[in-house]
MARBA-3410 file (N, C-alpha, C, O; in Angstrom, 1 decimal):
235
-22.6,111.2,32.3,-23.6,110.7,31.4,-24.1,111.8,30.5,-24.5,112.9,30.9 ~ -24.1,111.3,28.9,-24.9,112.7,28.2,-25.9,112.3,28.3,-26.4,111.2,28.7 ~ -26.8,114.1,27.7,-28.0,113.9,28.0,-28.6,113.4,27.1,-28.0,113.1,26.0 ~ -29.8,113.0,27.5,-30.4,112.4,26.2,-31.7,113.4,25.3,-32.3,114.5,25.6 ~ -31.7,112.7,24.5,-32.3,114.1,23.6,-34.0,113.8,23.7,-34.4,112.7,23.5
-34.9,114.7,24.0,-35.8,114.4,23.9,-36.3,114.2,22.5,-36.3,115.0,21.5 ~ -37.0,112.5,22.7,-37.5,111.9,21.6,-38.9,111.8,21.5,-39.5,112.2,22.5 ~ -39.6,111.4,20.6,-41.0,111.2,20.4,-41.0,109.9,21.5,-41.8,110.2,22.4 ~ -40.4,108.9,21.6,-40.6,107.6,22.5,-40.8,108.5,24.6,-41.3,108.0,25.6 ~ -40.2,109.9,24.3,-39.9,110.4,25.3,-41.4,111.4,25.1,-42.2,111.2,26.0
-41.7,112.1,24.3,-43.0,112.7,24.2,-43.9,111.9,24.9,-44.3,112.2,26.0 ~ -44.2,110.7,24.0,-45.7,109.6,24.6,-45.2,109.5,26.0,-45.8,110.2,26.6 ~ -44.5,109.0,26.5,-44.5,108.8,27.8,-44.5,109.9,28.8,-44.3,109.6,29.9 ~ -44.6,110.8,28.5,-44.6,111.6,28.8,-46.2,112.7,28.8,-46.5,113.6,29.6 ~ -46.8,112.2,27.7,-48.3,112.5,27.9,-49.2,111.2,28.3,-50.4,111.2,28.3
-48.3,110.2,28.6,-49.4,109.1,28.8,-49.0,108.9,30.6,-49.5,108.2,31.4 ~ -48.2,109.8,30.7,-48.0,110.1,32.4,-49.2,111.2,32.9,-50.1,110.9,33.7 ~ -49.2,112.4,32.1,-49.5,113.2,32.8,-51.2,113.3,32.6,-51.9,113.6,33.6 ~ -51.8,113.0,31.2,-53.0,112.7,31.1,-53.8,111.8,31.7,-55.0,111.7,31.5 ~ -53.0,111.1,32.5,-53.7,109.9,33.8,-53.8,110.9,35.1,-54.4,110.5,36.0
-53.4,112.0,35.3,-53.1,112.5,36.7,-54.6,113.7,36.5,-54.9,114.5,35.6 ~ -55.3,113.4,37.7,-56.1,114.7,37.6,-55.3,116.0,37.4,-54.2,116.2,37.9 ~ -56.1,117.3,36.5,-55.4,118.8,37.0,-55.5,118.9,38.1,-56.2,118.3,38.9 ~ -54.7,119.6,38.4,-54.3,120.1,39.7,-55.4,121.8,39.9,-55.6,122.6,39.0 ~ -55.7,121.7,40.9,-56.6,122.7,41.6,-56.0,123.4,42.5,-56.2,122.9,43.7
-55.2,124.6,42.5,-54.5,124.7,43.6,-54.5,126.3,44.0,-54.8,127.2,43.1 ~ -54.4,126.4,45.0,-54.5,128.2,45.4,-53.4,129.2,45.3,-52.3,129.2,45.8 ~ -54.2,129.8,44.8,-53.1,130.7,43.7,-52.1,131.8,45.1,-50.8,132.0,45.1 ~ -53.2,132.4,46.0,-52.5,132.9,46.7,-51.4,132.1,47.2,-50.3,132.6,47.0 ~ -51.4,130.6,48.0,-50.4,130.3,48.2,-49.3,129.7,47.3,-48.2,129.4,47.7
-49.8,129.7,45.8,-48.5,129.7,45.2,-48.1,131.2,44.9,-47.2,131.1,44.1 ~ -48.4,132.2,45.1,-47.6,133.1,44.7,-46.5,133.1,46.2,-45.9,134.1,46.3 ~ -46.3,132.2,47.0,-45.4,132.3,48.2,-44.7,130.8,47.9,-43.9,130.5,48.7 ~ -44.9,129.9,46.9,-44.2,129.1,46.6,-43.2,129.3,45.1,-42.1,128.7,44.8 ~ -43.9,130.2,44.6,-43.2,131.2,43.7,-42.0,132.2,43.9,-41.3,132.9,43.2
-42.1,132.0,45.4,-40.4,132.6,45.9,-39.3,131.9,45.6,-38.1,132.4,45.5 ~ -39.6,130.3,45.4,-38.8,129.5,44.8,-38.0,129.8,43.5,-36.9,129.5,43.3 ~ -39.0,130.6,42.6,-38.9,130.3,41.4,-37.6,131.7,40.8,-36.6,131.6,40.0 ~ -38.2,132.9,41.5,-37.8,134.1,41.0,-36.3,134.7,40.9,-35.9,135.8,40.5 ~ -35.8,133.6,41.5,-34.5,134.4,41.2,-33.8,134.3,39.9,-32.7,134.7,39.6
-34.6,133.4,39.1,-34.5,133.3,37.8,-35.5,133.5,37.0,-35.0,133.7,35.9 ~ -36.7,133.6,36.9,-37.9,134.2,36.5,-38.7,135.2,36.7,-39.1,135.4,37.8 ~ -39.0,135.9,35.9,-39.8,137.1,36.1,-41.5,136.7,35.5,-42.0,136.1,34.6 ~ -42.1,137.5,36.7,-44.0,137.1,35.8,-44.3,138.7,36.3,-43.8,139.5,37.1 ~ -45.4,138.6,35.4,-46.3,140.5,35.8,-45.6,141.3,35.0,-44.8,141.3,34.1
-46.3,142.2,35.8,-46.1,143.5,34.3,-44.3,144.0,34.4,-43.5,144.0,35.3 ~ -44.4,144.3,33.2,-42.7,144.2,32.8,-41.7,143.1,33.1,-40.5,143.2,33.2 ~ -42.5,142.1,33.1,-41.5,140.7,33.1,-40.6,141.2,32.1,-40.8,141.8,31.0 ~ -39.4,140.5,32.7,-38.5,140.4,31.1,-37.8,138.7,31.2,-38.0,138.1,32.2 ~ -37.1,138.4,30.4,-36.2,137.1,30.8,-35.1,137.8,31.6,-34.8,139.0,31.8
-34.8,136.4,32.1,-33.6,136.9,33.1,-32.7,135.8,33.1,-31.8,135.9,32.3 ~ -32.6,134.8,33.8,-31.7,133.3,33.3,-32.5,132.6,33.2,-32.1,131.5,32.8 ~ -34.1,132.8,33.4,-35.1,131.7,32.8,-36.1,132.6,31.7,-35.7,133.8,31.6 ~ -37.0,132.3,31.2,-37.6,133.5,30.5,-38.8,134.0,31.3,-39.0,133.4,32.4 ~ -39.6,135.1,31.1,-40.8,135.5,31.7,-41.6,133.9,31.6,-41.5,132.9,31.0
-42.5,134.6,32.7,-43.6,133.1,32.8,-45.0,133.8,32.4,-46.1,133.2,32.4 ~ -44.8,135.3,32.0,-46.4,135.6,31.5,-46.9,135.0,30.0,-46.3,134.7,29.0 ~ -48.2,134.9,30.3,-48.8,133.9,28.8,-48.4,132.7,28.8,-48.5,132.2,27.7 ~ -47.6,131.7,30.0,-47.2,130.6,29.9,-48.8,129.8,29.1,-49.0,129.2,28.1 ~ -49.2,129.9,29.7,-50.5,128.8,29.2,-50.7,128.6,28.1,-51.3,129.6,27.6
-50.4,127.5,26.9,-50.5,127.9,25.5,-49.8,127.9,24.6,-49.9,128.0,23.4 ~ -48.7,127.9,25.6,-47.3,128.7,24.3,-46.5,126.6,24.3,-46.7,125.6,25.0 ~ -45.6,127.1,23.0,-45.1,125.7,23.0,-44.1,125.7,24.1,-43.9,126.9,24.5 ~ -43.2,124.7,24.8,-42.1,124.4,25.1,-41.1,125.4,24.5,-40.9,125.5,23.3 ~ -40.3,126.2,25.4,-39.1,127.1,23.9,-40.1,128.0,23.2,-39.8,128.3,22.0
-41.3,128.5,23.8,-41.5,129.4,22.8,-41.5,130.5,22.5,-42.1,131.0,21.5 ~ -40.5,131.0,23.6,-40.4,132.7,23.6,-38.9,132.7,22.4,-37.8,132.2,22.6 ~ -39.3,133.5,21.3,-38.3,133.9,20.5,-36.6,134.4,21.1,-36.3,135.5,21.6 ~ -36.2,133.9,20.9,-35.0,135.3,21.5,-34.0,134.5,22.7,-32.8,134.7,23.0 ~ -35.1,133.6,23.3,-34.2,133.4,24.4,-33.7,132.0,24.3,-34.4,131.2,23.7
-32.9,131.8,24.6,-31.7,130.5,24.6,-31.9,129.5,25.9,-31.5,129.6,27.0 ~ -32.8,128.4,25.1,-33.3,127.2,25.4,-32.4,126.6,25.5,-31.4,127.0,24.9 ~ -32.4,125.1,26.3,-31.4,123.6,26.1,-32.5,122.8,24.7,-33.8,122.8,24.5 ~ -31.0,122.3,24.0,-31.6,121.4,22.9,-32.8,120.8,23.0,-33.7,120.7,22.2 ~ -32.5,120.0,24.7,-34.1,118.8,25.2,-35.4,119.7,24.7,-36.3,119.3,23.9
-35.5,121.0,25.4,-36.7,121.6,25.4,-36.9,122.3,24.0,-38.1,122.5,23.6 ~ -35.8,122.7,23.2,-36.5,122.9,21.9,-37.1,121.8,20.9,-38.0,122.0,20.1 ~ -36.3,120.5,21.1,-37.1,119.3,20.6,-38.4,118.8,21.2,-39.1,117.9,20.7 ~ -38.7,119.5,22.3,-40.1,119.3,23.0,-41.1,119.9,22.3,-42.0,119.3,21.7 ~ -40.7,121.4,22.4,-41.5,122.2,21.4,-41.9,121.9,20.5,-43.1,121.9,20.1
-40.8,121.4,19.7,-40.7,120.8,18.0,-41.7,119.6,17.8,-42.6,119.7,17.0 ~ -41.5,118.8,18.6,-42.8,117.9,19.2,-44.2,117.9,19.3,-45.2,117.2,19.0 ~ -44.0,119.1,20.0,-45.8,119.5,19.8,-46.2,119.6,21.6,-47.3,119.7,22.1 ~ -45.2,119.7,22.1,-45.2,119.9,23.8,-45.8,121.6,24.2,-44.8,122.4,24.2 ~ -46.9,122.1,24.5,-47.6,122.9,25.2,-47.5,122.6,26.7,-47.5,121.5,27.3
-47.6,124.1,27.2,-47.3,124.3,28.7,-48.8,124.0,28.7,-49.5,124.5,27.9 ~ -49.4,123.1,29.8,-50.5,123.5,30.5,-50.7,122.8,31.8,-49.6,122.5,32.3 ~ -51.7,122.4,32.5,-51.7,121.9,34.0,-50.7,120.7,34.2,-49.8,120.5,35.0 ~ -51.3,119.9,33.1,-50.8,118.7,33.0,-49.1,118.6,32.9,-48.4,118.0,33.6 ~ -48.4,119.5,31.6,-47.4,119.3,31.2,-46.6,120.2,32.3,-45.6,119.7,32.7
-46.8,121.1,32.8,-46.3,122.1,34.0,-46.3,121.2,35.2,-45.6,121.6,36.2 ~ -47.1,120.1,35.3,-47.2,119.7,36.7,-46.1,118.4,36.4,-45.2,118.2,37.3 ~ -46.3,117.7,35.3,-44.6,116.9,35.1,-43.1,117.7,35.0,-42.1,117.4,35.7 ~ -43.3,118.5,34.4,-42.1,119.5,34.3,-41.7,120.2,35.8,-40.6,120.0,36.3 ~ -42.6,120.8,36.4,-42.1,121.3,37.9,-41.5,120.2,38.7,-40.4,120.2,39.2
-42.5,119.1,38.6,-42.0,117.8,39.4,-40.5,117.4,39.8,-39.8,117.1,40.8 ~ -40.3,117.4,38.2,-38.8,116.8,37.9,-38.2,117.3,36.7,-38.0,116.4,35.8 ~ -38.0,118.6,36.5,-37.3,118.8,35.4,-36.7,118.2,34.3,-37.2,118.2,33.2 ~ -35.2,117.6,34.7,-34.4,117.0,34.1,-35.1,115.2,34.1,-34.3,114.5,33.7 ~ -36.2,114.6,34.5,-36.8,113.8,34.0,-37.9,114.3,32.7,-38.0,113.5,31.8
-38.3,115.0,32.7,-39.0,115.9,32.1,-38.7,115.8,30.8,-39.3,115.1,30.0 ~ -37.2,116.8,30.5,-36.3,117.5,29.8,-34.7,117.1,29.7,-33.9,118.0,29.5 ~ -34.1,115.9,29.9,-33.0,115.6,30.1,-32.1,116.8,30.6,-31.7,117.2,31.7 ~ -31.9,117.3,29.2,-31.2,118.3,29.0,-31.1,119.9,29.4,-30.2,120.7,29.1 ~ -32.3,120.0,30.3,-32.9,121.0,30.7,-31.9,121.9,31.3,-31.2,121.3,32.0
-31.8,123.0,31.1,-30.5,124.2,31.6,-30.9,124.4,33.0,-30.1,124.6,33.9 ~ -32.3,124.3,33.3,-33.1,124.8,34.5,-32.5,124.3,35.6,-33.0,123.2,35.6 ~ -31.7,124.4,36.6,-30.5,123.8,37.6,-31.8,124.2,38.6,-32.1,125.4,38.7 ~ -32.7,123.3,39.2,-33.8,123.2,39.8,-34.2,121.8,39.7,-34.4,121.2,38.6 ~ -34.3,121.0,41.3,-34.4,119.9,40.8,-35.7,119.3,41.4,-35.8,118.2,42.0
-37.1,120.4,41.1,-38.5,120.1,41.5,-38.9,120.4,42.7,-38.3,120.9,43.6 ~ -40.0,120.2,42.6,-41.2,120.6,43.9,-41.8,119.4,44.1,-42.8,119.2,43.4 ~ -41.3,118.5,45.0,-42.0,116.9,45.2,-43.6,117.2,45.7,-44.4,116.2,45.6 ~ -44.0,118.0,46.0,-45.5,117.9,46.7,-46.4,118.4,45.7,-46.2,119.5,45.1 ~ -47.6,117.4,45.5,-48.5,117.6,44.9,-49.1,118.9,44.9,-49.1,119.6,43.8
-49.5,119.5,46.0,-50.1,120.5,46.3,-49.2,121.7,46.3,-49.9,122.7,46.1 ~ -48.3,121.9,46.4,-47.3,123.0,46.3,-47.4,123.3,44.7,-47.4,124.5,44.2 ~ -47.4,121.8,43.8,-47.1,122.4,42.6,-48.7,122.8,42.1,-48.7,123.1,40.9 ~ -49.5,122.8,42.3,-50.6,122.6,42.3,-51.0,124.2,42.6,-51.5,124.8,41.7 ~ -50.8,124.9,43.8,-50.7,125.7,44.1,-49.7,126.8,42.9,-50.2,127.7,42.2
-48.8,126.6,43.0,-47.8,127.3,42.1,-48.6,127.6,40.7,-48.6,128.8,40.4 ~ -49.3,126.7,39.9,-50.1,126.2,38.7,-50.7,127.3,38.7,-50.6,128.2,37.9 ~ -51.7,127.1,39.9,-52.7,128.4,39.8,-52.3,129.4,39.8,-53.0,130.2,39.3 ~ -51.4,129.8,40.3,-50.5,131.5,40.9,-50.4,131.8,39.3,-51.0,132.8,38.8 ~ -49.4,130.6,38.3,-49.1,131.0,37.0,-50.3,131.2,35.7,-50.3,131.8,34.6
-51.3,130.3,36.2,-52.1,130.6,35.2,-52.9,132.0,35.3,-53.5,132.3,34.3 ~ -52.9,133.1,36.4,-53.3,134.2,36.6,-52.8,135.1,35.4,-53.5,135.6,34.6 ~ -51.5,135.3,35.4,-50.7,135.1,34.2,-50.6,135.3,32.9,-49.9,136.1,32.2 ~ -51.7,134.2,32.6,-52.3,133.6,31.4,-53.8,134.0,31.2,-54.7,133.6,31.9 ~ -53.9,134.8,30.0,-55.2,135.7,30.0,-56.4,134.7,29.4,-57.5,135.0,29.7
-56.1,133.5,28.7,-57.0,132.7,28.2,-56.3,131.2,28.5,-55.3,131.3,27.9 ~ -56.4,130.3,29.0,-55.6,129.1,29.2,-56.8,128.2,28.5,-58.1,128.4,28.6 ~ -56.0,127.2,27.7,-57.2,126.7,27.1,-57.5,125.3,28.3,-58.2,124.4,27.8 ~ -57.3,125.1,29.2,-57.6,124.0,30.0,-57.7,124.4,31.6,-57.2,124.0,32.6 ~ -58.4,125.3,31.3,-58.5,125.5,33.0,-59.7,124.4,33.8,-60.9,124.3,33.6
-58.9,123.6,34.8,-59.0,122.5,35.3,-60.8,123.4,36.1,-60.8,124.3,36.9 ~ -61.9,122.7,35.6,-63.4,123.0,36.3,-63.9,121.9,36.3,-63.7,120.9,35.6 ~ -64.9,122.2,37.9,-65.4,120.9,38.4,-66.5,120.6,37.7,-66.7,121.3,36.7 ~ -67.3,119.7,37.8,-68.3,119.5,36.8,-69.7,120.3,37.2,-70.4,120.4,38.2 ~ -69.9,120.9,35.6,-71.3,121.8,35.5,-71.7,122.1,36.1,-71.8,121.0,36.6
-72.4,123.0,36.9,-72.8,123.6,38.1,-74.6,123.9,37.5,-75.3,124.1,38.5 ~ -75.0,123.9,36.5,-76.1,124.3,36.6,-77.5,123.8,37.7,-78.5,124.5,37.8 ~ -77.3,122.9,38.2,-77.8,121.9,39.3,-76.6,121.5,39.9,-75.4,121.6,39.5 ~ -77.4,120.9,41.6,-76.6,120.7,42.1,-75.9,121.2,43.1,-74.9,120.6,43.6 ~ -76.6,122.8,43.5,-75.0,123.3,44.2,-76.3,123.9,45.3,-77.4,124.6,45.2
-75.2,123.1,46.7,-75.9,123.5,47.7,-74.9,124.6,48.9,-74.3,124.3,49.9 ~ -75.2,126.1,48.2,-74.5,127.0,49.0,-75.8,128.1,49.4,-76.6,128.7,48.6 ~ -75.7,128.2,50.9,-76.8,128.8,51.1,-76.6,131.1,50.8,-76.0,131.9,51.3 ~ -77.6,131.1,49.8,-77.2,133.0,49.8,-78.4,133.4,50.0,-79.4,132.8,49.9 ~ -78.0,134.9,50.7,-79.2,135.5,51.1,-80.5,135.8,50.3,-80.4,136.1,49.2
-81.6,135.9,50.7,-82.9,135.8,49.8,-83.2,137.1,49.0,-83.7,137.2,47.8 ~ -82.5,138.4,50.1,-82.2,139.4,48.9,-81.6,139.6,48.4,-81.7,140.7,47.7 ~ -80.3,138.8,48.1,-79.5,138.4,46.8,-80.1,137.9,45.7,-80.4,138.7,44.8 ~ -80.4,136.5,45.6,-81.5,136.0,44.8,-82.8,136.8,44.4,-83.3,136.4,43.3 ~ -83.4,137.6,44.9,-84.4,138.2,44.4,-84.0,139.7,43.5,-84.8,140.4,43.0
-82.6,139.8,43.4,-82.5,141.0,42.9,-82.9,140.5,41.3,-82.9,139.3,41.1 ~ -83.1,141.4,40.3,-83.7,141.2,39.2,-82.7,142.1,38.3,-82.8,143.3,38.2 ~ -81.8,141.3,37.6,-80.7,141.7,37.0,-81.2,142.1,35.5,-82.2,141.8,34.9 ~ -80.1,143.0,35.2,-80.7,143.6,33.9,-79.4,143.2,32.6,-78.2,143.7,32.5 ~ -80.2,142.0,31.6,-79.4,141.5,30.3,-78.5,142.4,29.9,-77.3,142.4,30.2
-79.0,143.0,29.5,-78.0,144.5,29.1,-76.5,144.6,29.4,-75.4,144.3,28.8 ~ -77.1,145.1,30.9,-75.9,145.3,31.7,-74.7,143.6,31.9,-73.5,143.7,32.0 ~ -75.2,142.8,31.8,-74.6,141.8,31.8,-74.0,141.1,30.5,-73.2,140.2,30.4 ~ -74.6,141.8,29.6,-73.6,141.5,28.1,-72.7,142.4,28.3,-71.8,142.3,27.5 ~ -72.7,143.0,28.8,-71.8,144.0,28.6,-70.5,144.0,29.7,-69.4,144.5,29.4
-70.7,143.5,30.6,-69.7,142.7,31.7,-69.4,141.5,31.4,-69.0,140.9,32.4 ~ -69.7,140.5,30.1,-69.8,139.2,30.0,-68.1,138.9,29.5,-67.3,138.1,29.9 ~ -67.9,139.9,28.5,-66.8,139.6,28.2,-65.3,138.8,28.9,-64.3,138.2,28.4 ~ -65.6,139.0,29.9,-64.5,138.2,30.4,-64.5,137.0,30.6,-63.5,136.3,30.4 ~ -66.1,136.3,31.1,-66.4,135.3,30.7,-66.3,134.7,29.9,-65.9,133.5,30.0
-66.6,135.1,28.7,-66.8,134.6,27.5,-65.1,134.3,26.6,-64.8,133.8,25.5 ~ -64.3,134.7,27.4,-63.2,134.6,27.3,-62.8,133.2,26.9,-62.3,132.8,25.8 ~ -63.3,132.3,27.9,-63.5,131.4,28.1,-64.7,130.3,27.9,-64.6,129.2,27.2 ~ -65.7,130.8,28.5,-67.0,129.9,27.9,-67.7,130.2,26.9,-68.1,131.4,26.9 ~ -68.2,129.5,25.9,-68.5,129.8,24.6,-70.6,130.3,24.8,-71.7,129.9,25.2
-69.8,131.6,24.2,-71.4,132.4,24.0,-72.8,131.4,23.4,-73.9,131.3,23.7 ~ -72.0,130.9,22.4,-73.0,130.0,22.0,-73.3,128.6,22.7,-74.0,127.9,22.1 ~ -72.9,128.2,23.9,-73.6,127.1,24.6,-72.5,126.2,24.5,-72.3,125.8,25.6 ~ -71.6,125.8,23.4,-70.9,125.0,22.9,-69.8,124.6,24.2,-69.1,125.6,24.6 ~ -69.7,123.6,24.6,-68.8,122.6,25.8,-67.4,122.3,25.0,-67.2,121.1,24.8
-66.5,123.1,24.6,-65.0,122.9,24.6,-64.2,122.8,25.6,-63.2,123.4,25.8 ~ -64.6,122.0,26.2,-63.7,121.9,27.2,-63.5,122.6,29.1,-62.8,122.4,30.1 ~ -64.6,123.6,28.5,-65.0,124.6,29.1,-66.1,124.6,29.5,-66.6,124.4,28.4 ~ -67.8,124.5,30.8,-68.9,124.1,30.6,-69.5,124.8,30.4,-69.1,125.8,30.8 ~ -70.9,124.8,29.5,-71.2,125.4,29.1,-72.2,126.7,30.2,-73.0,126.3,31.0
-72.1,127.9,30.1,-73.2,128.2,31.5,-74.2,129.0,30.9,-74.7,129.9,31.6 ~ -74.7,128.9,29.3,-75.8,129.6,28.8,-77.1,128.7,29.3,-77.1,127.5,29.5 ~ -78.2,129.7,29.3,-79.4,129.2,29.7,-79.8,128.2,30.9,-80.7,127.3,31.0 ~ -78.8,128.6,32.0,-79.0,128.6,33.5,-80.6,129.1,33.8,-81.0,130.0,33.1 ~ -81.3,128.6,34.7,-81.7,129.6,35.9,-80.9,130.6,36.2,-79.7,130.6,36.3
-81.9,131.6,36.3,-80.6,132.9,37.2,-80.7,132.3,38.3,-79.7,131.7,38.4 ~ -81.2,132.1,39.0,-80.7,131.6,40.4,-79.9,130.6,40.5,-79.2,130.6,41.6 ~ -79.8,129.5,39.6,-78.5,128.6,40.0,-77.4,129.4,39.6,-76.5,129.3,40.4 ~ -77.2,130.1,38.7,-76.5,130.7,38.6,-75.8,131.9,39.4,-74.6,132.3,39.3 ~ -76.9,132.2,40.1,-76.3,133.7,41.3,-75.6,132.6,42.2,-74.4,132.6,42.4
-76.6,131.4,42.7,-76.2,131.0,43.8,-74.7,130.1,43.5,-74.0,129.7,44.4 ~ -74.3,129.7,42.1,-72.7,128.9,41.5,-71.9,130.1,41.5,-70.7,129.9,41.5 ~ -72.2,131.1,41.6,-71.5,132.3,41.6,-70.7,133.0,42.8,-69.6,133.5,43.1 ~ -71.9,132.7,43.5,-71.5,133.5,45.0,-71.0,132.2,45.7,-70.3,132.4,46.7 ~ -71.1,130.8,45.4,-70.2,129.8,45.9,-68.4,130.0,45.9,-67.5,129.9,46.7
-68.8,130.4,44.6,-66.9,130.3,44.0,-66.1,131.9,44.9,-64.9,132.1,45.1 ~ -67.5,132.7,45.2,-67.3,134.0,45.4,-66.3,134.0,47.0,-65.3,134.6,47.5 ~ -67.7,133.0,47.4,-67.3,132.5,49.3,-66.2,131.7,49.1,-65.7,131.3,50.2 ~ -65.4,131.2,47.9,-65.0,129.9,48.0,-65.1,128.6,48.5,-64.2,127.8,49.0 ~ -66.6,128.4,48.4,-67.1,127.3,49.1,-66.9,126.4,47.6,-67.0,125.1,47.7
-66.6,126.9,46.6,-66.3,125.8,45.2,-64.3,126.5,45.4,-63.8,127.6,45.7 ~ -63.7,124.6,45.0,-62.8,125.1,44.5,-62.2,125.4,43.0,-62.1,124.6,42.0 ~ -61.9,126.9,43.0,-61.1,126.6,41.5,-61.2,128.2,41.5,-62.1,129.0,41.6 ~ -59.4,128.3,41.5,-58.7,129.2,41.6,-59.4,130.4,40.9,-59.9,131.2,41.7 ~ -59.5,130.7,39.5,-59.8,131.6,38.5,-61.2,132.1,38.9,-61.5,133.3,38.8
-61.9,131.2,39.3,-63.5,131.4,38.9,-63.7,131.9,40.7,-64.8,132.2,40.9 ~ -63.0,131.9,41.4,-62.8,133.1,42.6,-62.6,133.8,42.7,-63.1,134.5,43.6 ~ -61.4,134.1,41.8,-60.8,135.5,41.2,-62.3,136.0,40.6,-63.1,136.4,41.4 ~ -62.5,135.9,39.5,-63.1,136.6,38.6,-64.5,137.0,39.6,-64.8,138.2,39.8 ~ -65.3,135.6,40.4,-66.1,135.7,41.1,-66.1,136.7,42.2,-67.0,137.4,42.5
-64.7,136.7,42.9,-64.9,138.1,43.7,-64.4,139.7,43.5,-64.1,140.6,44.3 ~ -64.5,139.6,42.1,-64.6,141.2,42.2,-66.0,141.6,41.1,-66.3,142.6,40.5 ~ -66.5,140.5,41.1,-68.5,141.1,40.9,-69.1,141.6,42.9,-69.0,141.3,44.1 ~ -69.7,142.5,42.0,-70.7,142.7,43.5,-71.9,141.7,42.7,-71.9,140.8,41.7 ~ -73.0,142.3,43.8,-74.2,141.3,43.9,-75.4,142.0,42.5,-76.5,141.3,42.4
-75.4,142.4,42.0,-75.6,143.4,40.9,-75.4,143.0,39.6,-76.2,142.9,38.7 ~ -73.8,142.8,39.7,-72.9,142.7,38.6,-73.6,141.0,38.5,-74.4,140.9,37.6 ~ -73.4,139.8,39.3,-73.6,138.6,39.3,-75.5,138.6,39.1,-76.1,137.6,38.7 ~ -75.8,139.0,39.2,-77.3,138.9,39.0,-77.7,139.7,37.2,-78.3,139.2,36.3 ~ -77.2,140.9,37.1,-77.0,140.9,35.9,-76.2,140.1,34.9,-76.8,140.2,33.8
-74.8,139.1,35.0,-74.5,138.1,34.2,-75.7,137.0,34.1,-76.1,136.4,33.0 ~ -76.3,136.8,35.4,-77.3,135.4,35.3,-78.4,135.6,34.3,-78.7,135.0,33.3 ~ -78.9,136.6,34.8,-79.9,137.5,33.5,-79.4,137.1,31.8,-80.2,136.7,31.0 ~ -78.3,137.3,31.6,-77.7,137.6,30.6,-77.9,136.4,29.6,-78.6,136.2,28.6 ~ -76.7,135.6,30.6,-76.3,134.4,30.2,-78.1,133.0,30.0,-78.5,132.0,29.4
-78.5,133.7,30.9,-79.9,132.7,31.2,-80.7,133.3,29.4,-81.3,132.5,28.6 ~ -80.5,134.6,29.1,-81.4,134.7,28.1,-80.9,134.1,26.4,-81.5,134.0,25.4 ~ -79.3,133.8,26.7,-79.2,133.4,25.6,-79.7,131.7,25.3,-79.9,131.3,24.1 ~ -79.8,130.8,26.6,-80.6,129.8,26.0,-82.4,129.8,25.5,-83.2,128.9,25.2 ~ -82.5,131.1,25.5,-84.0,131.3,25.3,-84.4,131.1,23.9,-85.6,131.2,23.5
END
């Protein structure tokens, strides 16, 4: 049977699949051990290069086919051409089933049936990806969060300053100005809901991959200084 070419009739169905499916929330550590699957044809991290698949750094973002240079199947450059971006959603149909995916797809890999494996995998690759524009977050945390931290945690008295000045990475992602893209907004918190949404994700008592990462390599200092920070710009 040839393949079939991916069509716009194949696009829609194809976002009207995956935009019904929650993102996936999955742990990065154990996808970097379901990522042994992947590598004997992919490279990610520093000095990735292509190899029979292309690098997977900066996946988040980029079109379908969008590394210059390297030698796509037809299906997936008509994806691109489409308007097909890697992200939770389109990565978690694509891993699934490739060649349902991509007819045509060169990728001789014929998926990861388990939700959670690919889910897992997701997060390992969005580490990856320095800005993802859909990183899957639970809802707002300004209220709400019942994780118990120590009382001289909370009482430490963080200094704005210092937390504009470590914000940047945050802000990577959440918009300095308050503004909800997709992203929630965390200006003009309490500092204390905010130490204590912090040191949740920190304990991993919240899930979501990224905001663990980032959360545990603040000390208690650093997280009391962002709360300060971020708390003064709703003022």
């Amino acid at each position: 049977m040839s393949a079939r070419p991916f069509s716009v009739a194949m696009l829609w169905a194809v976002l009207c699949v995956t935009s019904a499916r929650a993102e996936p929330i999955g742990d990065a550590d154990a996808g970097a051990r379901v990522f042994g699957k992947c590598k004997s044809c992919h490279e990610i991290g520093a000095g990735a290069e292509n190899r029979v698949g292309p690098h997977l750094n900066m996946l988040f973002g980029r079109s379908a086919a969008g590394i210059d240079g390297f030698r796509y199947s037809a299906s997936l450059e008509r994806a691109g051409t489409n308007g097909v971006e890697w992200h939770a959603e389109t990565l978690d149909a694509y891993i699934e089933n490739p060649k349902a995916f991509a007819s045509g797809t060169r990728m001789n890999f014929r998926g990861i049936g388990d939700p959670a494996e690919r889910a897992d995998l997701i997060a390992f690759l969005r580490r990856y990806s320095d800005n993802p524009a859909n990183i899957p977050e639970a809802d707002p945390t300004a209220v709400g969060i019942d994780h118990d931290v120590d009382p001289a945690i909370l009482a430490l008295e963080g200094d704005p300053d210092y937390g504009e000045y470590l914000s940047g990475e945050c802000t990577t992602c959440h918009q300095s100005d308050g503004a909800d893209r997709g992203i929630p907004s965390i200006t003009g918190w309490p500092d204390e809901d905010f130490v204590i949404a912090m040191h949740a994700y920190k304990d991993k008592v919240r899930p979501h991959p990224v905001m663990q990462m980032v959360a545990g390599r603040l000390g208690d200092e650093e997280i009391a200084a962002l709360a300060a920070y971020f708390a003064s710009l709703g003022e």
